[in-house]
C-alpha positions as CSV (number, residue, x, y, z in Angstrom):
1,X,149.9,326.9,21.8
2,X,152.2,328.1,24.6
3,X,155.4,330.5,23.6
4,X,157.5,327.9,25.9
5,X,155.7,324.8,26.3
6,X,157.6,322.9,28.7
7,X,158.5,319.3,27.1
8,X,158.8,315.7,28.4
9,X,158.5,312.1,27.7
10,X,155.9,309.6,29.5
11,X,155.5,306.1,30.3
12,X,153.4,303.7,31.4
13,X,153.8,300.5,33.4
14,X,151.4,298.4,35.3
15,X,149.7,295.2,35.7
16,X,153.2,292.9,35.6
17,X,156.6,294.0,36.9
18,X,158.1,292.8,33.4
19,X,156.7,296.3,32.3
20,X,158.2,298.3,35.1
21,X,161.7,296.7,34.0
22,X,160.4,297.3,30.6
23,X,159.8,301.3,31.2
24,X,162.6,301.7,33.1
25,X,165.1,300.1,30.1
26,X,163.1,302.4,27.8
27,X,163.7,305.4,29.8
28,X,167.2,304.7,30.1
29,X,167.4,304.2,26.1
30,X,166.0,308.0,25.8
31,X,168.4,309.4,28.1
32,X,171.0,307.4,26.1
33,X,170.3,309.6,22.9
34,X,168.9,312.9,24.6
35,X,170.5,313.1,28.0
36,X,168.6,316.4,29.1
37,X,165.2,314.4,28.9
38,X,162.6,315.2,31.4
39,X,160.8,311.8,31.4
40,X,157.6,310.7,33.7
41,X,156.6,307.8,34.8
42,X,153.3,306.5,36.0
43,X,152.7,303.3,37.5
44,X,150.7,301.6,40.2
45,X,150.8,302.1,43.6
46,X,152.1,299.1,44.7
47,X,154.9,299.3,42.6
48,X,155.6,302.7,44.0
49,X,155.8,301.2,47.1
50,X,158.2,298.3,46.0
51,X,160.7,298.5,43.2
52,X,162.3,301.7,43.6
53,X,165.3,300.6,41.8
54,X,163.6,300.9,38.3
55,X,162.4,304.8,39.5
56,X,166.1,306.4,38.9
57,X,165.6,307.5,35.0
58,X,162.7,309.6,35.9
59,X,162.2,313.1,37.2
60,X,158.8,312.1,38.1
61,X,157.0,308.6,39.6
62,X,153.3,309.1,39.8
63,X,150.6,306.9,40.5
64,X,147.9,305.2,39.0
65,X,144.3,304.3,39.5
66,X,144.4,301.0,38.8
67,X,146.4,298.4,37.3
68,X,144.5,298.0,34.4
69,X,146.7,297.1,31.0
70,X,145.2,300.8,29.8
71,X,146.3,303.6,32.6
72,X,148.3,304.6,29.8
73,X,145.4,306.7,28.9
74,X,145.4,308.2,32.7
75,X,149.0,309.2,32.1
76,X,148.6,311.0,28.7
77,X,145.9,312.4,30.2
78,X,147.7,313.6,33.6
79,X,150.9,314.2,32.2
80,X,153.3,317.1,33.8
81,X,154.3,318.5,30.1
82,X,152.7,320.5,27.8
83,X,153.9,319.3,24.9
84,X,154.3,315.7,25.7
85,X,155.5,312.0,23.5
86,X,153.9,309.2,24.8
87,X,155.5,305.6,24.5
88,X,154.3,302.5,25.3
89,X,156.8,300.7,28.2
90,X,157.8,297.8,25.7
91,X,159.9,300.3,23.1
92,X,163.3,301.2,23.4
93,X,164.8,304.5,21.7
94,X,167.6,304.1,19.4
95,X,168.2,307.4,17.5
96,X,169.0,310.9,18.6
97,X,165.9,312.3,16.6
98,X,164.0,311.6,19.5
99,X,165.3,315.1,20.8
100,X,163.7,316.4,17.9
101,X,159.9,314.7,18.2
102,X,158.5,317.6,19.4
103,X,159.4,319.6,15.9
104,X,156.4,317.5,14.3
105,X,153.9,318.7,15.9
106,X,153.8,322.2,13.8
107,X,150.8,323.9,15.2
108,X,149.0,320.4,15.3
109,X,147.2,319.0,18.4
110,X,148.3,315.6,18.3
111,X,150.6,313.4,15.7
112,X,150.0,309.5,15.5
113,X,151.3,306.9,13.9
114,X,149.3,305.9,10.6
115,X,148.5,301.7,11.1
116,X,148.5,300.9,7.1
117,X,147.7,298.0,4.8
118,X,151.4,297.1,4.3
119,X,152.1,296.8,8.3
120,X,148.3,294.9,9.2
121,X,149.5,291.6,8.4
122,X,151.6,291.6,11.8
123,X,148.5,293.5,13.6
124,X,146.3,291.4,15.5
125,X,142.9,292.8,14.0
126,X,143.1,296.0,11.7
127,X,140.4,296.5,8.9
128,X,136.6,295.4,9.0
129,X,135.2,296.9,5.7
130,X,136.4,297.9,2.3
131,X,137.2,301.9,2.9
132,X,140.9,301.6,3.1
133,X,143.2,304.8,3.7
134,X,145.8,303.4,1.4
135,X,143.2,302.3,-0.9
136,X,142.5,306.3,-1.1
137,X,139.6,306.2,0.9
138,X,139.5,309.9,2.0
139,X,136.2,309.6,4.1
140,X,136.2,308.1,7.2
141,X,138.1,304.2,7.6
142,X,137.0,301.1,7.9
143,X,140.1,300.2,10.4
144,X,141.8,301.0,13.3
145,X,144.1,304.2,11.9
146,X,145.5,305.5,14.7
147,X,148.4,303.6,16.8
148,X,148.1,304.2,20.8
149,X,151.7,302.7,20.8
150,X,153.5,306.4,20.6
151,X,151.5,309.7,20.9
152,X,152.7,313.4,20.8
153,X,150.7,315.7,21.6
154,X,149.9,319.6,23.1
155,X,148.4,319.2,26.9
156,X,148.2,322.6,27.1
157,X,145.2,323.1,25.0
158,X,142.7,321.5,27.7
159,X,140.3,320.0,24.9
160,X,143.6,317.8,24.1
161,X,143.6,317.2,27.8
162,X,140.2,316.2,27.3
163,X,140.4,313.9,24.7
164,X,143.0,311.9,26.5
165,X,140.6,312.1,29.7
166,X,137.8,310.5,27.1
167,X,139.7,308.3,25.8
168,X,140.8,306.7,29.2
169,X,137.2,306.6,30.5
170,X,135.1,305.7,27.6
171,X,137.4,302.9,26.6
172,X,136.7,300.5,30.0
173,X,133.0,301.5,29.1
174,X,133.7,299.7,25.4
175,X,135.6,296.5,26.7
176,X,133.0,295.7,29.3
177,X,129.8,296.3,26.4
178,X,128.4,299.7,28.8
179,X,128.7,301.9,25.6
180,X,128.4,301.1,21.8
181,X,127.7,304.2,19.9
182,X,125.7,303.4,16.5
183,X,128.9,303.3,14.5
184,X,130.0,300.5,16.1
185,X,127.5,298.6,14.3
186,X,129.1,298.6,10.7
187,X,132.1,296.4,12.6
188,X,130.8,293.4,11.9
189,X,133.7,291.0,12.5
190,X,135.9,290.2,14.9
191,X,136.8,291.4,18.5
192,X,137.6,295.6,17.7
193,X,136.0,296.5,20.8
194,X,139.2,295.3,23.2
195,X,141.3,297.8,21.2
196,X,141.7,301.0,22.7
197,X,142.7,302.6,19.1
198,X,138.5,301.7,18.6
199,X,138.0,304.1,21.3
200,X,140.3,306.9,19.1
201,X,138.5,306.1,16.0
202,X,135.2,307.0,17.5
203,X,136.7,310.2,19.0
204,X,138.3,311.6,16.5
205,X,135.8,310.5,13.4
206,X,132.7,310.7,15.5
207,X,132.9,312.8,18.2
208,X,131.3,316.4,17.7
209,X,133.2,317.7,20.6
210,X,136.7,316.7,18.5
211,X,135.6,317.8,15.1
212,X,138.0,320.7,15.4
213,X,141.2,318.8,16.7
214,X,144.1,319.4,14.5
215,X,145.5,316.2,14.0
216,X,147.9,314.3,11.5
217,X,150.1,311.2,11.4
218,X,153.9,311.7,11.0
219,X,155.2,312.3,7.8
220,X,158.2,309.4,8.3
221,X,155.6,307.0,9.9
222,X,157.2,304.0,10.9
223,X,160.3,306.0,11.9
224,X,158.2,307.1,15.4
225,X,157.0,303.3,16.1
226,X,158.4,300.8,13.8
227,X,157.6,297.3,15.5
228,X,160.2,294.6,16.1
229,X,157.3,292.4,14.0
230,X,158.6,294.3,10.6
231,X,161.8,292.7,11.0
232,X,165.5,293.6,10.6
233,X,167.7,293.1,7.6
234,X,170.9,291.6,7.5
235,X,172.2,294.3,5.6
236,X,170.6,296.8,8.7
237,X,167.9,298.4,7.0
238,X,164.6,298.3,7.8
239,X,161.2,297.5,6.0
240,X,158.0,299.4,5.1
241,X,159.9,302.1,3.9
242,X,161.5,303.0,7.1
243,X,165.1,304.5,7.4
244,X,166.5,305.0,10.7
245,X,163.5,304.1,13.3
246,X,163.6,306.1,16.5
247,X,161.5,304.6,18.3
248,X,161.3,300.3,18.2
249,X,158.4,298.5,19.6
250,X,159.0,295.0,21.1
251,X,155.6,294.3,21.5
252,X,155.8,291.1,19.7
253,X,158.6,289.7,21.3
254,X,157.7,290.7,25.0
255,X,156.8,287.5,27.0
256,X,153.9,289.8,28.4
257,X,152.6,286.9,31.0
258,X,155.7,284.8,32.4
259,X,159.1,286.5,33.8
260,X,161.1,285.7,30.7
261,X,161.8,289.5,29.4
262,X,162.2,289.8,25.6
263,X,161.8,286.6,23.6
């Protein structure tokens, strides 16, 4: 780990200019609560090329690849910083902790978000056998762990780099059936193959080139990536034992496919 890691924030946004707006809002939210932010974008070319007027909360525009739904995975693995928090485009930042992310790493690699039993019933697909984290399973789980909503990790060790590099290139493999390792054939149920956080499961369970990653999820969980889904209180708290979210994900309420913004 570097004595001065230089630190910043990325986004994503492709395929539908309701993300761009969506990133843009998003970065403007961080600068809100941390106005020093050095925040990245990366988006497609096109866009570039286009709507310029969403580009003025970032210090960087890059491009793309593609337009793909997952060059979020090119960005993480591209990104300018070395110590870099990822978030997906449909969040918003509501807390002044978000100055403070990078403190969790503590000589980790990477820190996730932990997807648990109480939070799955809002998740599209989550578990497909009985070995359950929160069940005290301490082996390896039969469900998707790992949320590739938010992501902070330390690009300047360049088998992190690596990983995100895997991640983005062995995923498109998965989705279009070019590579199914053996231990995809316990998942016996549903469609866990479109889900990138399959493609992190593998990796960091399976993968002998990761075995020595130094990863953890964050000790205040939901706090990093509590989605809209979880719902609000009248009172103002929060649920799933979450107290003062930073980060809130909209992914629920995003009209992903139409022009209509947040539902």
């Amino acid at each position: 780990m570097k004595a001065n890691p230089t630190k910043g924030y990325v986004i994503v946004a492709t395929k539908r200019k309701s993300y761009l707006q969506c990133g843009s809002n998003l970065a403007e939210s961080i600068l809100d609560n941390y106005p020093e932010a050095k925040i990245t974008l990366f988006t497609q070319q096109d866009f570039i090329d286009n709507y310029s007027e969403y580009f003025k909360p970032f210090d960087k525009v890059l491009p793309t690849p593609s337009d793909t739904n997952r060059e979020k995975m090119y960005g993480m693995w591209k990104t300018p910083y070395d110590h870099t928090f990822y978030i997906d485009a449909d969040c918003e930042v509501v807390h002044p902790d978000i100055k403070n992310v990078f403190d969790h790493l503590d000589g980790h690699d990477m820190a996730w978000v932990n997807l648990t039993k109480d939070g799955a019933k809002v998740f599209a697909e989550w578990n497909w056998g009985p070995n359950l984290y929160d069940d005290g399973w301490r082996g390896v789980p039969d469900h998707l762990a790992h949320c590739g909503g938010v992501c902070l990790y330390d690009a300047s060790n360049p088998l992190v780099r690596e990983f995100m590099k895997d991640w983005y290139e062995l995923y498109f493999k998965q989705r279009d059936g070019m590579w199914n390792p053996k231990e995809f054939d316990s998942i016996k149920k549903g469609n866990f193959r479109q889900w990138d956080q399959l493609t992190i499961w593998w990796l960091i369970y399976h993968s002998p080139k990761y075995k020595n990653i130094k990863w953890k999820f964050f000790e205040d969980n939901y706090r990093w990536n509590y989605f809209s889904s979880f719902g609000f209180n009248p009172n103002g708290s929060h649920n799933l034992n979450t107290v003062d979210p930073v980060v809130i994900h909209y992914s629920a309420w995003l009209d992903k496919f139409g022009k209509k913004g947040y539902l």
